[in-house]
C-alpha positions as CSV (number, residue, x, y, z in Angstrom):
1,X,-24.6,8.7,14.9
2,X,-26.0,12.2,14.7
3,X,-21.9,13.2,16.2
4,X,-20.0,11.3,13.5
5,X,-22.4,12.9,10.4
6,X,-21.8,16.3,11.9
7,X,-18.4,15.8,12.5
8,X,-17.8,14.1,9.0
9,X,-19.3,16.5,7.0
10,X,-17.3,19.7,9.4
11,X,-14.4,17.8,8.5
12,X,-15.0,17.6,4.9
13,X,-15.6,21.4,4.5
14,X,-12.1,21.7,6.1
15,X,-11.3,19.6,3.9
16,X,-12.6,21.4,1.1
17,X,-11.1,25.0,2.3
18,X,-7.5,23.5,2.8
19,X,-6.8,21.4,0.0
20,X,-4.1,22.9,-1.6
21,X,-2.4,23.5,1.9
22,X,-3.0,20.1,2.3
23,X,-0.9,19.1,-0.6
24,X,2.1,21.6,0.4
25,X,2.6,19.7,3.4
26,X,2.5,16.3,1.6
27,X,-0.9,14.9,2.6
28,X,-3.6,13.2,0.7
29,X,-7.2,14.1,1.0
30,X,-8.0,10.4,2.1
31,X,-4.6,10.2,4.4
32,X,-6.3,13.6,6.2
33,X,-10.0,11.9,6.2
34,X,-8.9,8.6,7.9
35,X,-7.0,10.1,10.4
36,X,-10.4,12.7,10.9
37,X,-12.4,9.5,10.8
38,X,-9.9,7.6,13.5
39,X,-10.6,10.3,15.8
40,X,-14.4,10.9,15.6
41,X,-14.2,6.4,15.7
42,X,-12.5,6.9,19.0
43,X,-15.6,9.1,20.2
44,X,-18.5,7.2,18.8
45,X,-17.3,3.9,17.8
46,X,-20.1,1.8,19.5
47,X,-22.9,4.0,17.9
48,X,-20.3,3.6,14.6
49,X,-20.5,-0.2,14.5
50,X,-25.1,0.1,15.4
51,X,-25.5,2.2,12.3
52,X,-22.7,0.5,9.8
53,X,-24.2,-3.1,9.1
54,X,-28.0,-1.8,8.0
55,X,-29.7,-1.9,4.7
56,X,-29.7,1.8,4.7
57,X,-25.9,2.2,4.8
58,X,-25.7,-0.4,2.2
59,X,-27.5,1.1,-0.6
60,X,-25.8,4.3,0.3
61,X,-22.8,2.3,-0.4
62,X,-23.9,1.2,-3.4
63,X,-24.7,4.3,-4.9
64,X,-21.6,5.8,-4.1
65,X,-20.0,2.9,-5.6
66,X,-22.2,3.5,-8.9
67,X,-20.9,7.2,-9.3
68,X,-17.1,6.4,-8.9
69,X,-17.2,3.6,-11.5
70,X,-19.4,5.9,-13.9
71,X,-17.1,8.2,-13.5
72,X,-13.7,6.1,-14.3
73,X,-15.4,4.8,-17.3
74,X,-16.0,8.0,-18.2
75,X,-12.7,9.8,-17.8
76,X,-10.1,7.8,-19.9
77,X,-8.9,9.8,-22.3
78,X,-6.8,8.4,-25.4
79,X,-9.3,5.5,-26.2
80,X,-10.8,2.6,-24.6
81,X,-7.4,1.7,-22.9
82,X,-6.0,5.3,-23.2
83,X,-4.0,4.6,-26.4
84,X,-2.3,1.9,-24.1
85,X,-4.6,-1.4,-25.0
86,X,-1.9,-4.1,-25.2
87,X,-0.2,-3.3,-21.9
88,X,-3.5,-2.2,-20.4
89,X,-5.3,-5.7,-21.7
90,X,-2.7,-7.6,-20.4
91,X,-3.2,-6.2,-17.0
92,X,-6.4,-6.4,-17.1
93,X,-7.4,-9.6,-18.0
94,X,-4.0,-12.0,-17.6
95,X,-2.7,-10.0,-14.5
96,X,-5.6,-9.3,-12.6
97,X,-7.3,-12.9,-12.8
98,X,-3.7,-14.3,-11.7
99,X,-3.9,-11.9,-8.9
100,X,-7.2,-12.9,-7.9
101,X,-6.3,-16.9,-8.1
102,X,-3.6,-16.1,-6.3
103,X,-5.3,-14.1,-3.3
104,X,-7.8,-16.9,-3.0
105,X,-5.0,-19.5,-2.9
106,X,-3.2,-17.5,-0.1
107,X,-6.5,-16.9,1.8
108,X,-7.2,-20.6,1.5
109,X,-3.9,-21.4,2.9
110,X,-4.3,-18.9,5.4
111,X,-7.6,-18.9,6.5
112,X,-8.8,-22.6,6.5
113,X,-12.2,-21.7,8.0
114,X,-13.3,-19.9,5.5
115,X,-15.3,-21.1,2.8
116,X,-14.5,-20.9,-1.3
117,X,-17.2,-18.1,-2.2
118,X,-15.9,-16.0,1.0
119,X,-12.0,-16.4,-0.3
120,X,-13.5,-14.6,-3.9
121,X,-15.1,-11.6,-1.7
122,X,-11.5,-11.4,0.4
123,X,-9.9,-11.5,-3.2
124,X,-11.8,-8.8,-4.8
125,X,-11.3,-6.5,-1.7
126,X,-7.8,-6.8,-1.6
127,X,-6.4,-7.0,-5.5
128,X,-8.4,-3.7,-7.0
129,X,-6.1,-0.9,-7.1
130,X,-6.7,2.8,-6.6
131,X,-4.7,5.8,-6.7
132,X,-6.9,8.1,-4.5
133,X,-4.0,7.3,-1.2
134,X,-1.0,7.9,-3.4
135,X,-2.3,10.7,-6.0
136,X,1.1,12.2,-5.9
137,X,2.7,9.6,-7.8
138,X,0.6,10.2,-10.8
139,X,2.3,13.4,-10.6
140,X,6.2,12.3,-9.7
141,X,8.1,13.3,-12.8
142,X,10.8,11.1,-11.7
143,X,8.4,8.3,-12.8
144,X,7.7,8.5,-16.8
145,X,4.4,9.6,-18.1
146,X,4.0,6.9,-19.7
147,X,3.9,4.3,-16.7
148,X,2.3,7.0,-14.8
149,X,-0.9,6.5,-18.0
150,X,-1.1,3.2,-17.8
151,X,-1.2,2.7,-13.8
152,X,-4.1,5.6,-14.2
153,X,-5.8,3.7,-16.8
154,X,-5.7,0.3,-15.3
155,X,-6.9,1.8,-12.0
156,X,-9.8,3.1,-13.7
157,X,-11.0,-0.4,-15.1
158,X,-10.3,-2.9,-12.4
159,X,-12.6,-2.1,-9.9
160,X,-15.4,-2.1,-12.8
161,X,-13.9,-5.7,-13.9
162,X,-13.6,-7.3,-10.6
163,X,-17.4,-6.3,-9.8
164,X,-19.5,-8.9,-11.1
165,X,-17.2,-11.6,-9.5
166,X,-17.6,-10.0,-6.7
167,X,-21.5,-9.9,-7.0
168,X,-21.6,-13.3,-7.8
169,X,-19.0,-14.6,-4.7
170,X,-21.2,-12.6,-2.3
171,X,-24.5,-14.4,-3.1
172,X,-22.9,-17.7,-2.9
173,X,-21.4,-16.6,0.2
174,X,-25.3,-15.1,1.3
175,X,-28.6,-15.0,0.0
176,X,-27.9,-18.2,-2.6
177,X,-25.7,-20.0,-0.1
178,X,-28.1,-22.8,-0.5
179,X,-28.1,-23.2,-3.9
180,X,-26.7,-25.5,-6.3
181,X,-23.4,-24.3,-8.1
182,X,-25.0,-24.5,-11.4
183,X,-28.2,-22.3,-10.5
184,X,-26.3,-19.6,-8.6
185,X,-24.3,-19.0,-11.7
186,X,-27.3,-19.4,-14.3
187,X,-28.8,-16.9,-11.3
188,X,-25.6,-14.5,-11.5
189,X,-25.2,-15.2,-15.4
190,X,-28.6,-13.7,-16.2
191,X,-28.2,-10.5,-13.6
192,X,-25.0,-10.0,-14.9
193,X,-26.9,-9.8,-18.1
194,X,-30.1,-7.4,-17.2
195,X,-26.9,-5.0,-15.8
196,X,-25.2,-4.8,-19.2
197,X,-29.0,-4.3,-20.8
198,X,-29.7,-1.7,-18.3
199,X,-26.4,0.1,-18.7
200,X,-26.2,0.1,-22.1
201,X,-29.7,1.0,-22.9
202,X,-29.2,4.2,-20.4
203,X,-26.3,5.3,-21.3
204,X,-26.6,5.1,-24.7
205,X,-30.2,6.7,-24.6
206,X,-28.4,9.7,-22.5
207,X,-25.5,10.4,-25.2
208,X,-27.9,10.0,-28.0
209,X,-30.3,12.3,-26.6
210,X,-27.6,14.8,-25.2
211,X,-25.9,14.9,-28.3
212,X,-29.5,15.6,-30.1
213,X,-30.3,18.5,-27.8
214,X,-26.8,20.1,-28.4
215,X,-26.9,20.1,-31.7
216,X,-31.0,21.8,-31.8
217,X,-30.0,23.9,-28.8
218,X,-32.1,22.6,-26.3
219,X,-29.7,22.2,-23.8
220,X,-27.2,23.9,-22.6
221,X,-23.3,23.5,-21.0
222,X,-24.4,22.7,-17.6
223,X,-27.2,19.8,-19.3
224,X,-24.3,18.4,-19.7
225,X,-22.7,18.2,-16.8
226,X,-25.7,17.7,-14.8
227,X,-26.8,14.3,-16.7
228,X,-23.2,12.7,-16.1
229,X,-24.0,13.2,-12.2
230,X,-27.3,11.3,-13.1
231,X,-27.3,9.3,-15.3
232,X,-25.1,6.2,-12.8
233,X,-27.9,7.2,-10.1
234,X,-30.6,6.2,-13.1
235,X,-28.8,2.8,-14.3
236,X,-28.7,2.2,-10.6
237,X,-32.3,2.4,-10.1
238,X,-33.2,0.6,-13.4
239,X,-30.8,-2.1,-12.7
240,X,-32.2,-2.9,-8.9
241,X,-35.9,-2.7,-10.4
242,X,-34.9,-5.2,-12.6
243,X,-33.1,-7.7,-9.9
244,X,-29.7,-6.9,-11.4
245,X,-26.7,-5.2,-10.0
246,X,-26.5,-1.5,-9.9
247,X,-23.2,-0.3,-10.0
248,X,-22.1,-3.1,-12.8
249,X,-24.5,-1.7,-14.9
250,X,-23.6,1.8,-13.8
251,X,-20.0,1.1,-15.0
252,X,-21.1,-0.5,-18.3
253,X,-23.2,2.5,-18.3
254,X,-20.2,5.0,-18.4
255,X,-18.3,2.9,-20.9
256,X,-21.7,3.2,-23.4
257,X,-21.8,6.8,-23.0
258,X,-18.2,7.7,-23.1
259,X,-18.9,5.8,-26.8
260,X,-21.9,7.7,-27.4
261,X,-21.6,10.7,-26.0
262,X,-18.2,11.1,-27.9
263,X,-19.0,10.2,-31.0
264,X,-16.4,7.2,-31.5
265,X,-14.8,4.8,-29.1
266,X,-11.7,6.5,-29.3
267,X,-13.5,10.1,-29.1
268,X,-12.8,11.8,-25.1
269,X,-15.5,13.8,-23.5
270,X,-15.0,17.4,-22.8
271,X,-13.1,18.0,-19.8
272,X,-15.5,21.1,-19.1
273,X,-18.8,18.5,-18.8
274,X,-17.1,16.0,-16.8
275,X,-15.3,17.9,-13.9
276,X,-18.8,18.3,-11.9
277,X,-18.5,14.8,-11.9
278,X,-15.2,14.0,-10.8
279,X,-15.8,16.6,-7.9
280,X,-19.1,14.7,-6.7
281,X,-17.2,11.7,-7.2
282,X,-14.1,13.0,-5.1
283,X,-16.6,14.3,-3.0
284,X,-18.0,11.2,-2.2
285,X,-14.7,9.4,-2.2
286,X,-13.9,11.7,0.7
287,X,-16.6,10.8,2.6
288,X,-15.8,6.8,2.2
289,X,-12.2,7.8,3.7
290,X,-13.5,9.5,7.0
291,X,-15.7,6.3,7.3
292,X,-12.8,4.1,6.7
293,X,-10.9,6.1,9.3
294,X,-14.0,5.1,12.0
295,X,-13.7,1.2,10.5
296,X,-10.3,0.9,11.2
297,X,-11.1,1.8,14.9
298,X,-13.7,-0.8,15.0
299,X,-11.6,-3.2,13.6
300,X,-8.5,-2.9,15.6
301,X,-10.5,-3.0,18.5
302,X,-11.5,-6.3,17.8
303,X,-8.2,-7.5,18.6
304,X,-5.5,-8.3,16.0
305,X,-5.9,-11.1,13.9
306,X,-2.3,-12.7,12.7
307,X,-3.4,-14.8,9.9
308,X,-5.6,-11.7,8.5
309,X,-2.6,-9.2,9.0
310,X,-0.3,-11.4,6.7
311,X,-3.3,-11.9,4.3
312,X,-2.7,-8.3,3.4
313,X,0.2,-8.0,3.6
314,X,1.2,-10.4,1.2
315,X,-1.7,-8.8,-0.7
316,X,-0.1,-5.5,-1.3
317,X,3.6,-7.0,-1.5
318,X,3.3,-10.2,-3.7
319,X,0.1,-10.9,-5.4
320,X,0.6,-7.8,-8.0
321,X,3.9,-7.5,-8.5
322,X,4.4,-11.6,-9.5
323,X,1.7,-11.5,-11.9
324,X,2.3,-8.1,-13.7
325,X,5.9,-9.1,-14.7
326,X,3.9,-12.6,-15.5
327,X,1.5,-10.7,-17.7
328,X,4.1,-8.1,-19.4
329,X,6.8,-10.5,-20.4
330,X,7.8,-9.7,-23.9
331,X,5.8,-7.1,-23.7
332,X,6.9,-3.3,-25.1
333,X,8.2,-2.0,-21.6
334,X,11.3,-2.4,-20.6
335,X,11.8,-4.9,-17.1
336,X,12.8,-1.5,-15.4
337,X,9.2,-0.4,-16.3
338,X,7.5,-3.5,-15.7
339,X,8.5,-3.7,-12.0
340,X,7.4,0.0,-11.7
341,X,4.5,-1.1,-13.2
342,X,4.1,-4.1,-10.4
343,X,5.2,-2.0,-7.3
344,X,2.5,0.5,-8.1
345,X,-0.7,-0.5,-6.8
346,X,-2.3,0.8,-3.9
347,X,-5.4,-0.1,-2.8
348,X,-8.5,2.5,-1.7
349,X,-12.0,3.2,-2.4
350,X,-13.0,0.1,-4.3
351,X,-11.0,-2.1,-1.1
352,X,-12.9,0.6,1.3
353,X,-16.3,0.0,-0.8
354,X,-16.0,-3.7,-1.2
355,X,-15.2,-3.9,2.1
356,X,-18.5,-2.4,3.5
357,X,-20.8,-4.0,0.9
358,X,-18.8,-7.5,2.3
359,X,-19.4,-6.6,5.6
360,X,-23.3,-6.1,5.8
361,X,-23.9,-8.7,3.6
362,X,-22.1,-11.9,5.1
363,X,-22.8,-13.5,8.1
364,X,-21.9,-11.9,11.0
365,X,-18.6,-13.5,12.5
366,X,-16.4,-12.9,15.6
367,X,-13.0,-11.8,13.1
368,X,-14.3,-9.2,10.6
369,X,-12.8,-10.6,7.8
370,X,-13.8,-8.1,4.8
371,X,-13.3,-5.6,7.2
372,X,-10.2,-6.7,8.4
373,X,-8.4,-7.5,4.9
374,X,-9.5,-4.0,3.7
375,X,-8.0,-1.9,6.5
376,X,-4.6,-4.3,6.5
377,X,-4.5,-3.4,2.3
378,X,-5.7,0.2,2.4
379,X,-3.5,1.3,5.9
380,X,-0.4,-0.6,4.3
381,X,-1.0,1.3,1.2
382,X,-0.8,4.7,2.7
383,X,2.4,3.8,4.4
384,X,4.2,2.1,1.4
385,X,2.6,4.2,-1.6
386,X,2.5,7.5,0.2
387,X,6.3,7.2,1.8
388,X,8.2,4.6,0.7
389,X,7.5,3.6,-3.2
390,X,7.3,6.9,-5.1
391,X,11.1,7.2,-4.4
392,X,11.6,3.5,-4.7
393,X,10.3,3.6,-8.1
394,X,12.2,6.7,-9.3
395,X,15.4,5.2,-8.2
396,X,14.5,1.8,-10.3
397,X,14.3,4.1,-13.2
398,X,17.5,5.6,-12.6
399,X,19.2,2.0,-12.7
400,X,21.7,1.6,-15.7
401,X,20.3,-1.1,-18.2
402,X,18.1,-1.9,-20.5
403,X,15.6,-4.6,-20.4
């Protein structure tokens, strides 16, 4: 284990001291980790797989988790939805639960082994999308700003969304296995509840209070800074003290403070006090990559799993782009846009994340399965999002017509 840190962390100061040449040869920091993370696997992979189901890596998890959804509540600018909350809503909440009936429906069909509560935890692995793989499409100006926002914005959200189903499916799947329907979700209704308290209460105590101190002078441009790096570690704590959820309370958490903090809910924070954030979060991010890179290792040598492969696949191919033209019919984008809109939606960190947290907390099984459904979705979204769709989607722009 002592190898892989070292190895990790040489790799992410490389990393760190190459990132622009990086980007001139058209590579992603996350495409560069895995591949670092594939070859350190190769080396210590039976030491890897000791060290990766323990309680120590799973709170680590967690807390990484906490940050990264603190931080995309945090960082939406425009508004709630980014000036963008009828298309954004209807992704949200019409496309995203279709998606998620939909994945369970496949996995059922796919995977009759495996139980109802396990399907939800394969569904919220593989539907969440992220943008970390494929960061260069955010900036293709073949593509038009405007899809470009909203694919940013709803990336920002759905991972915060899709949490407390996925608490709530890993307990039945778990530790409340055993109980009644009715009392796991009274259970899971009422730490769902403590979460929002906890989040709310801390960060709208830190804007409050931040904004107070600016105003007196008390503290200064890095206070600022240095809270939004604390405050998600903070609602973690609270929240676990209090037998709720710690990074849906850290995402509530950054949703209250953006509010706070900002004055109004359509007020943005100051770029200047939230980039220390974003570079602990990428930071962090990075790291998550390079142990994705040693999963995938671990999980391929396993032996490949047919039913699991398609899972994904389908995953990645069908169960967004169906339901987002579903969701946007009629809506104010044009059916050029709308199947842009469905074609972009890789799937990273949050998959990566989910993944793990899946992992140490089911029962241990021959197949892997939340392991194996979030390499299948992350791998194939490196190879379609970082190669084949950016040009795909430019070229559907290009197409005469109107929709």
């Amino acid at each position: 284990m002592a190898l892989l840190i070292v190895a990790g962390l040489a790799v992410l100061v490389l990393w760190a001291l190459s990132e622009r040449g990086v980007e001139r040869c058209r590579l992603t920091g996350p495409i560069v980790m895995a591949a670092a993370g594939v070859v350190v696997g190769l080396l210590v992979a039976t030491d890897f797989n000791k060290h990766l189901n323990t309680g120590q890596a799973e709170k680590l998890v967690e807390l990484i988790l906490a940050l990264l959804l603190f931080v995309d509540a945090t960082e939406v600018r425009g508004g709630p939805f980014g000036g963008e909350a009828r298309v954004v809503s209807r992704l949200l909440f019409v496309a995203m639960p279709l998606s998620l009936l939909a994945a369970v429906v496949t996995g059922a069909l796919l995977l009759p082994g495996v139980s109802g509560p396990v399907l939800v935890v394969l569904a919220c692995i593989v539907i969440p999308t992220d943008f970390a793989p494929a960061s260069p499409i955010l900036r293709n100006a073949g593509i038009p700003a405007r899809i470009r926002h909203i694919v940013n914005v709803e990336s920002g959200y759905n991972d915060g969304i899709v949490s407390p189903i996925f608490v709530f499916a890993l307990s039945l799947a778990g530790e409340r296995a055993h109980l009644h329907a009715f009392d796991a979700l009274l259970d899971g209704l009422w730490a769902f509840l403590f979460a929002a308290a906890a989040g709310i209460v801390v960060g709208g105590a830190a804007g409050i209070v931040l904004r107070a101190t600016r105003r007196v002078g008390f503290a200064s441009a890095r206070s600022g800074r240095l809270v939004i790096v604390l405050i998600p570690l903070l609602t973690y704590v609270v929240a676990t003290g209090l037998q709720a959820n710690g990074f849906v309370a850290a995402f509530i958490a950054g949703i209250v403070y953006r509010v706070v903090r900002g004055g109004s809910r359509h007020a943005d924070l100051d770029p200047a006090e939230t980039a220390f954030a974003d570079d602990v979060g990428q930071l962090v991010s990075m790291a998550m990559w390079f142990g994705f890179g040693a999963v995938a290792v671990l999980v391929f040598g396993n032996g490949l799993k047919p039913a699991l492969i398609l899972y994904g696949v389908i995953a990645v191919v069908v169960l967004r782009l169906v339901p987002v033209l579903v969701s946007l019919f009629r809506s104010s984008l044009a059916w050029r846009e709308r199947l842009v809109v469905g074609l972009l939606g890789p799937r990273g960190t949050a998959s990566i994340v989910f993944g793990f947290l899946a992992f140490n907390e089911l029962p241990a099984g021959p197949d892997l399965p939340p392991l194996y459904a979030m390499t299948v979705v992350v791998l194939l979204s490196i190879a379609l999002y970082g190669v084949a769709a950016p040009p795909l989607a430019v070229r559907i722009m290009r197409a005469r017509g109107g929709g």
